[in-house]
N, C-alpha and C positions, 0 to 999 in steps of 0.2 A: 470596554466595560463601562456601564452608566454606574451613578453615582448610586441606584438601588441596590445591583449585588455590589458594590464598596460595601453597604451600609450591613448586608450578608455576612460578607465574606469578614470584617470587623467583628460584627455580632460573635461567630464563631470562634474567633480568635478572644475577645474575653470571654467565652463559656469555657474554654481551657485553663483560664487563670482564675475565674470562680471556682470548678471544679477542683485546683488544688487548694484555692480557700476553703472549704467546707471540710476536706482532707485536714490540711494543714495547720488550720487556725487555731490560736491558743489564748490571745488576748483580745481585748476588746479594739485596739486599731484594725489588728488583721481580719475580727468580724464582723467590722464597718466598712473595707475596703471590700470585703467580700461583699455583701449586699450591695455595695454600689454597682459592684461589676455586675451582679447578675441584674439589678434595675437597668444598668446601661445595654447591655447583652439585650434583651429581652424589647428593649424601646427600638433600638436598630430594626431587629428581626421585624417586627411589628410595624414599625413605620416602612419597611421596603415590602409590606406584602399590600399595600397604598397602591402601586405599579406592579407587581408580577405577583404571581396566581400564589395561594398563601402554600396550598401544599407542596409547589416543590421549592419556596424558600424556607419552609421549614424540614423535608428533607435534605437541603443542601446546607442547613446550618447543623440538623443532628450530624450527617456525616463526615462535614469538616470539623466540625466539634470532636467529635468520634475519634477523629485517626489524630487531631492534632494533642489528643489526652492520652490515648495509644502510644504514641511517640514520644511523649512528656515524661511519661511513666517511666518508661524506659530508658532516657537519656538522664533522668535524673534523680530517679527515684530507684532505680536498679531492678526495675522488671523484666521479664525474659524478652525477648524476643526472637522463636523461629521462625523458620519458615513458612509455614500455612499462617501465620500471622502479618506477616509481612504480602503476601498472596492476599488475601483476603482484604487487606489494608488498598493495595492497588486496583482489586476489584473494588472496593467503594467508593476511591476514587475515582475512579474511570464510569462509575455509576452519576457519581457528584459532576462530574464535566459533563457527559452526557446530555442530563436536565438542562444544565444551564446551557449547553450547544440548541437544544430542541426546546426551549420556552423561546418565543416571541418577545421581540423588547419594547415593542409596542402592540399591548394585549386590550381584553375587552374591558378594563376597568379606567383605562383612559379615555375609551370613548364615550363613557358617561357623562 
C-alpha cells in the first residue's frame, strides 16, 4: 500500500471520530477538536486525490467512513445491529477493496 491510500484510509478513520464530535459535543474543547478532525480528515482525503483518481478516493473514504460509524454506533453507543446490516456492511466492504484492487497505482495524473 503507497503512502496515498494511508493518507485514505487515515482520512476515514478520523471522519469516524468527527462524526461522533458533531453527535457528541457539548463544550467548546470537544467543538475545537471536532473541527480539527474534520480539517485534518478532509486535507488527507484531498491531498491523496494528487495521485489516485478523486472519485474512487472519495468513494473509498465515504465507505470506510460508513461502516466504521456503522460499527462505532453500535459498540458504543448501543445501536442495533442485525443481520442485513451486517450483509450490507461486508458488501461495502468488499465494494471498498474492490476499487482500491482495480485503481492503478500509478495513474494518469502522475504522468503530467
Amino acid at each position: 500500500m503507497n503512502k496515498e491510500w494511508t493518507k485514505v484510509i487515515l482520512s476515514a478513520i478520523l471522519e469516524v471520530f468527527w462524526v461522533i464530535g458533531l453527535t457528541h459535543s457539548n463544550n467548546l474543547f470537544q467543538w475545537t477538536l471536532t473541527i480539527l478532525l474534520i480539517v485534518a480528515s478532509n486535507y488527507l482525503m484531498i491531498s491523496a486525490t494528487s495521485k489516485l483518481p478523486t472519485g474512487t478516493v472519495y468513494a473509498v473514504f465515504v465507505g470506510l467512513g460508513t461502516v466504521g460509524i456503522v460499527l462505532s454506533d453500535a459498540l458504543f453507543f448501543g445501536a442495533t445491529l442485525n443481520l442485513l446490516k451486517l450483509i450490507l456492511i461486508l458488501l461495502l466492504i468488499s465494494g471498498v477493496v474492490g476499487l482500491k484492487l482495480l485503481t492503478p497505482e500509478n495513474n494518469a495524473k502522475e504522468e503530467k
